[in-house]
MMTF fields as JSON, N, C-alpha, C and O atoms, coordinates in Angstrom:
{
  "mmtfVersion": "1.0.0",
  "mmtfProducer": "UNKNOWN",
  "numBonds": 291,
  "numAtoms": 292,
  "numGroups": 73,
  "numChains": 1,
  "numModels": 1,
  "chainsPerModel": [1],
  "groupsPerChain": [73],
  "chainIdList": ["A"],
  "bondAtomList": [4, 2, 8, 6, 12, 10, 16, 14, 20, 18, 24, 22, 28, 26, 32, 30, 36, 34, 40, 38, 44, 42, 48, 46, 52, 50, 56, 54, 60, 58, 64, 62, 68, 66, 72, 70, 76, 74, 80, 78, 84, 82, 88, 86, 92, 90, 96, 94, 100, 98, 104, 102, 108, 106, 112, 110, 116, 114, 120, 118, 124, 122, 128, 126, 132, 130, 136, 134, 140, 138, 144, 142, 148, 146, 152, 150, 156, 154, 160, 158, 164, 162, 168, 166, 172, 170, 176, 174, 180, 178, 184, 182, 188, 186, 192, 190, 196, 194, 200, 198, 204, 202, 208, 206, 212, 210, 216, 214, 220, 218, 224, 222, 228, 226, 232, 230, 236, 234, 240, 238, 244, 242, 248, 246, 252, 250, 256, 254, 260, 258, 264, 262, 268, 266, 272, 270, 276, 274, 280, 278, 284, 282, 288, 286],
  "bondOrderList": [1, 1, 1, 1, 1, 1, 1, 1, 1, 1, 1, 1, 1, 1, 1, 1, 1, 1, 1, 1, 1, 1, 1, 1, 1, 1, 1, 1, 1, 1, 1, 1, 1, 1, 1, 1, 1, 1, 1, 1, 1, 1, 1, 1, 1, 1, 1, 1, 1, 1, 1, 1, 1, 1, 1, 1, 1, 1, 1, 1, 1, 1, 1, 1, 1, 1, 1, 1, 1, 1, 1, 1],
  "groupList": [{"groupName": "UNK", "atomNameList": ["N", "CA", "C", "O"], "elementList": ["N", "C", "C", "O"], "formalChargeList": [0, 0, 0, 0], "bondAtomList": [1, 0, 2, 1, 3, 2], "bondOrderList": [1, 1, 2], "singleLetterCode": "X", "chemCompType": "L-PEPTIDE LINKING"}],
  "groupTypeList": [0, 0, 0, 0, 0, 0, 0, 0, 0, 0, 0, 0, 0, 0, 0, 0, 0, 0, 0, 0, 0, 0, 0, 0, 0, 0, 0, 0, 0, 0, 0, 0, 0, 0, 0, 0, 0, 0, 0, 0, 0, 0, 0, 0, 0, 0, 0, 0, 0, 0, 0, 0, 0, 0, 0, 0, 0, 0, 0, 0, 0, 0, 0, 0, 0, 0, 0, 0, 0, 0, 0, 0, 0],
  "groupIdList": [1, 2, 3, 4, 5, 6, 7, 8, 9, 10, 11, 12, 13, 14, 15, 16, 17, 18, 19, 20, 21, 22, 23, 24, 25, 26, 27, 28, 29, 30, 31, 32, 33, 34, 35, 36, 37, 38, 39, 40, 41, 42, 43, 44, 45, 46, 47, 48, 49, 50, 51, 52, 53, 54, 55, 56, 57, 58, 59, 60, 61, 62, 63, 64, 65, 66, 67, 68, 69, 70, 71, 72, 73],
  "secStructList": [7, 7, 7, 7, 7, 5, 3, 3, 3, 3, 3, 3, 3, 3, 3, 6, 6, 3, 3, 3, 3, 3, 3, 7, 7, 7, 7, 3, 3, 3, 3, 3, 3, 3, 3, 3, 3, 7, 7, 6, 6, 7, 7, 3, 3, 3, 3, 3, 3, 3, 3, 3, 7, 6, 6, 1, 7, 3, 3, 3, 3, 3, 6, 6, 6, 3, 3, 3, 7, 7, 7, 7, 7],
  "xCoordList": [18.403, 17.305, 16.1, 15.717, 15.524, 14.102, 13.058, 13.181, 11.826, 10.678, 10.023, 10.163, 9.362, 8.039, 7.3, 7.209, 6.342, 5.638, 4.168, 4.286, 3.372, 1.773, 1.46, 1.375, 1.256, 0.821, -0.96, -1.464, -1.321, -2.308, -2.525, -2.076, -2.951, -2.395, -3.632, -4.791, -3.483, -4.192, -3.875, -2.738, -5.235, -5.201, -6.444, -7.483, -5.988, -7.14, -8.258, -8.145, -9.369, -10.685, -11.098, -11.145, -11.484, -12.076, -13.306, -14.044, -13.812, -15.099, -15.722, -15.526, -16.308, -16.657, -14.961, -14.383, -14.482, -13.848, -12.319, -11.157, -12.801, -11.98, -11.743, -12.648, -10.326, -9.687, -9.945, -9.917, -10.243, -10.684, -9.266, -8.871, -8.583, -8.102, -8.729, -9.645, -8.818, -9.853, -8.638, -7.519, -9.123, -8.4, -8.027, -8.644, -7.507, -6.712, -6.25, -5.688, -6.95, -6.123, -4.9, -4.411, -4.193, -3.437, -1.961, -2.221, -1.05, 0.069, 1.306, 1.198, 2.444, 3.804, 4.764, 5.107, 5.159, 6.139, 7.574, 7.979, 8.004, 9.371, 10.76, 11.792, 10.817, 11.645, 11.456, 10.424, 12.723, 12.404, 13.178, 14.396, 12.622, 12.956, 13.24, 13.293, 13.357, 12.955, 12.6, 12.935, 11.643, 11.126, 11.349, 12.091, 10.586, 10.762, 9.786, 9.432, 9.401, 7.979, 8.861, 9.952, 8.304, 9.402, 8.366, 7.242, 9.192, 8.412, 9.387, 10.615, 8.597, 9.192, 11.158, 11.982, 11.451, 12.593, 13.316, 14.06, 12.86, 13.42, 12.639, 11.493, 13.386, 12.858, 12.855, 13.583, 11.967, 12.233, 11.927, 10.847, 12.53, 12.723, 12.21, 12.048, 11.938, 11.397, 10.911, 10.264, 11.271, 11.102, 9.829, 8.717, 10.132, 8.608, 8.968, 10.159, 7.926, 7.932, 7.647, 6.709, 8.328, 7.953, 7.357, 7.508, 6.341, 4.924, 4.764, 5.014, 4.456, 4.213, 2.752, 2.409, 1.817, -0.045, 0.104, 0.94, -1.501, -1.842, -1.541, -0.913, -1.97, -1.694, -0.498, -0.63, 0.944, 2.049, 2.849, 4.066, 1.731, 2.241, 2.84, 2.385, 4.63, 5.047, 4.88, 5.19, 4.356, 4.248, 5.462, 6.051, 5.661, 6.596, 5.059, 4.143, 5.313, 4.19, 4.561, 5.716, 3.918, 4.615, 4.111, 3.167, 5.088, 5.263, 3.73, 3.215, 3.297, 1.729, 0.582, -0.069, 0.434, -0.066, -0.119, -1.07, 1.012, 0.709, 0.963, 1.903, -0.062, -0.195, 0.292, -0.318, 1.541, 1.986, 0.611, -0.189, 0.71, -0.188, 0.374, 1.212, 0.129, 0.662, 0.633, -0.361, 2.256, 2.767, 3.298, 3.781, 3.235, 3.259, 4.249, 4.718, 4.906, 6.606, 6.755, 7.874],
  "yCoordList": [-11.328, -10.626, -10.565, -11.595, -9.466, -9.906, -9.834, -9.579, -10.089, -10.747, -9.254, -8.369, -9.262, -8.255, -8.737, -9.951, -7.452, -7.835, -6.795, -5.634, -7.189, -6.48, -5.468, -6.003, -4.107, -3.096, -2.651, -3.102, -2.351, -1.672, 0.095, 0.666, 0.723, 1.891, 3.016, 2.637, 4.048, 5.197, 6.316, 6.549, 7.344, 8.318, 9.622, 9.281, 11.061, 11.561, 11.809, 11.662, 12.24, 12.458, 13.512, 13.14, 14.991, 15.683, 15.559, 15.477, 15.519, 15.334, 16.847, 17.1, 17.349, 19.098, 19.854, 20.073, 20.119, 20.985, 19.678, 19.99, 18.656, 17.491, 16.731, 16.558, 16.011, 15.209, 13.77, 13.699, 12.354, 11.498, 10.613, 11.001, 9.516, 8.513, 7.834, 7.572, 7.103, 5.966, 4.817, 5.136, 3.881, 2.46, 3.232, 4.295, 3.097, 3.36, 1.98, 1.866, 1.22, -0.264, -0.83, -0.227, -1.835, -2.49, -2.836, -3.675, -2.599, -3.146, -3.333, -3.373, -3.458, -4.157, -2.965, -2.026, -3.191, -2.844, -3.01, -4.099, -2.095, -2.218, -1.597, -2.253, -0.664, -0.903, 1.094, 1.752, 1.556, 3.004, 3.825, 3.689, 4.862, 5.706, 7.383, 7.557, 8.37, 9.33, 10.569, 10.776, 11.422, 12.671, 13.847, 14.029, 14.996, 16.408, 17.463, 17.832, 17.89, 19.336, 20.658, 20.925, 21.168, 22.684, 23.316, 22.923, 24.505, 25.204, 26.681, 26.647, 27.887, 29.205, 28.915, 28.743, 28.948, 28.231, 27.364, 26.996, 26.922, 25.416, 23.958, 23.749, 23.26, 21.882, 21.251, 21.793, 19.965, 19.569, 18.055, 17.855, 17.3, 15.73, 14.918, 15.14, 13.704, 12.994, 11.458, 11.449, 10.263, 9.068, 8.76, 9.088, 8.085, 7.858, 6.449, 6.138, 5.457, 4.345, 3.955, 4.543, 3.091, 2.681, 1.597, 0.611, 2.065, 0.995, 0.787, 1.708, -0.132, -0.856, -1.224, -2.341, -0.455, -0.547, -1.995, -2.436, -2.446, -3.508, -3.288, -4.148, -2.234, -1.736, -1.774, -1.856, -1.649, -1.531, -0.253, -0.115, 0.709, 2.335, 2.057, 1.363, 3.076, 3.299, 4.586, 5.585, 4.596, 5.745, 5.758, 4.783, 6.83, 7.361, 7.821, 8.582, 7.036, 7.028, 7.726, 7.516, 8.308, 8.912, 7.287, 6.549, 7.165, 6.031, 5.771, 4.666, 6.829, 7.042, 6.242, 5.458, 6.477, 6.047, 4.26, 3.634, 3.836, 2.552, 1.607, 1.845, 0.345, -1.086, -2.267, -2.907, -2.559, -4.155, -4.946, -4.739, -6.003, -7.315, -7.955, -7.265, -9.158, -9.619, -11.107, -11.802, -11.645, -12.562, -13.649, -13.427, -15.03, -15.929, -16.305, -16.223, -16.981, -17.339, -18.879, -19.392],
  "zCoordList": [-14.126, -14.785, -13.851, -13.296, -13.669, -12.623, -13.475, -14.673, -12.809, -13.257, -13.238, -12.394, -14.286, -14.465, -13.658, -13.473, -12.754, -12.177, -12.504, -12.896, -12.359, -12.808, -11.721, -10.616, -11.724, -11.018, -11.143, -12.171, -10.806, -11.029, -11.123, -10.129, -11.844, -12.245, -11.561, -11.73, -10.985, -10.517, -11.205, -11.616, -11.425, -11.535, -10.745, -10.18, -10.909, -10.264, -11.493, -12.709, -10.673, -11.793, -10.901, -9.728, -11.151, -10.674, -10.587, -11.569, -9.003, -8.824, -7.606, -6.417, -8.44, -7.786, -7.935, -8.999, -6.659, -6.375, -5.691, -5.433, -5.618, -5.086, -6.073, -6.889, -6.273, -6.91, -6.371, -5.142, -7.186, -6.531, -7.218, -8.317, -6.587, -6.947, -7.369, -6.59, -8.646, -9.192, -10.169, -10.571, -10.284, -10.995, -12.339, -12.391, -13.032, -14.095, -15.481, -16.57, -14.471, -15.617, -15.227, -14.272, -15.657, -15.219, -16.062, -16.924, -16.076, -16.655, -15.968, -14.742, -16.438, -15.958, -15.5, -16.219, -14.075, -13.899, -14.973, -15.38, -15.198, -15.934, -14.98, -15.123, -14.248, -13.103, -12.761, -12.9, -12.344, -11.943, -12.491, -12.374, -13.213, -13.515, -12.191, -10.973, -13.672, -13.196, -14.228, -15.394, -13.145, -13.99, -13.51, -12.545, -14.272, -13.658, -13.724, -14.843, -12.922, -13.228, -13.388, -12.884, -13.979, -14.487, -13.351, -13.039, -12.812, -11.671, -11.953, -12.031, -12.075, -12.138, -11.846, -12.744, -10.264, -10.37, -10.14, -9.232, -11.551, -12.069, -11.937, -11.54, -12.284, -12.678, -11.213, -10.382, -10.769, -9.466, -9.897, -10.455, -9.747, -9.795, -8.751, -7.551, -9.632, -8.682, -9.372, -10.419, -8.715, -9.077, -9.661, -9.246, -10.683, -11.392, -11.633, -11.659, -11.834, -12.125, -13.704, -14.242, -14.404, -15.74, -15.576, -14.854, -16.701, -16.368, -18.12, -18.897, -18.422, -19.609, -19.913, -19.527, -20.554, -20.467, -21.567, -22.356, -20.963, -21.717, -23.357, -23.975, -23.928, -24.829, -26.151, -27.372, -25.063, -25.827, -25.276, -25.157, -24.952, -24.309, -23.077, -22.168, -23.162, -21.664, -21.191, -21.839, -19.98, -18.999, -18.032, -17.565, -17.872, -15.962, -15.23, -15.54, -14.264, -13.49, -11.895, -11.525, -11.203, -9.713, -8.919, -9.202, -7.946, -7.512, -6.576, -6.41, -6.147, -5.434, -5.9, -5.209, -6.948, -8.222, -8.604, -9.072, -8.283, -8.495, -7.214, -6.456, -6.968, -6.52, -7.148, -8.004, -6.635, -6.999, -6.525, -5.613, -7.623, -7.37, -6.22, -5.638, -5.701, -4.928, -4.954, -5.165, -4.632, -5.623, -4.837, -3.726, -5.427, -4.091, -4.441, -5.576, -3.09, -3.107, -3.018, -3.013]
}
């Protein structure tokens, strides 16, 4: 079984005409999925991460997007 581990979560915020990366909050890795953007033709895939919010809510997250904590051995 592996261990949940705590990510830290990103998103963009439009600032003018530029998209900014900013903190998002923090929850649990749950392991990897995957997703899809529909595009004229067709769908295009791509690994997303399941993330578990403090909350209770799961997201697919793009793997960009999130920072593992960092964890001592």
């Amino acid at each position: 079984m592996s261990t949940l581990r705590r990510v830290l979560v990103f998103k963009y915020e439009r600032q003018g005409n530029a998209g900014v990366k900013v903190a998002d909050g923090f929850g649990m890795f749950l392991g990897w999925g995957c997703d899809y953007e529909e595009f004229e033709s067709g769908p295009g895939n791509f690994t997303a991460a399941i993330v578990e919010r403090c909350d209770g809510d799961v997201e697919l997250i793009h793997p960009s997007l999130i920072v593992f904590e960092e964890t001592s051995v």
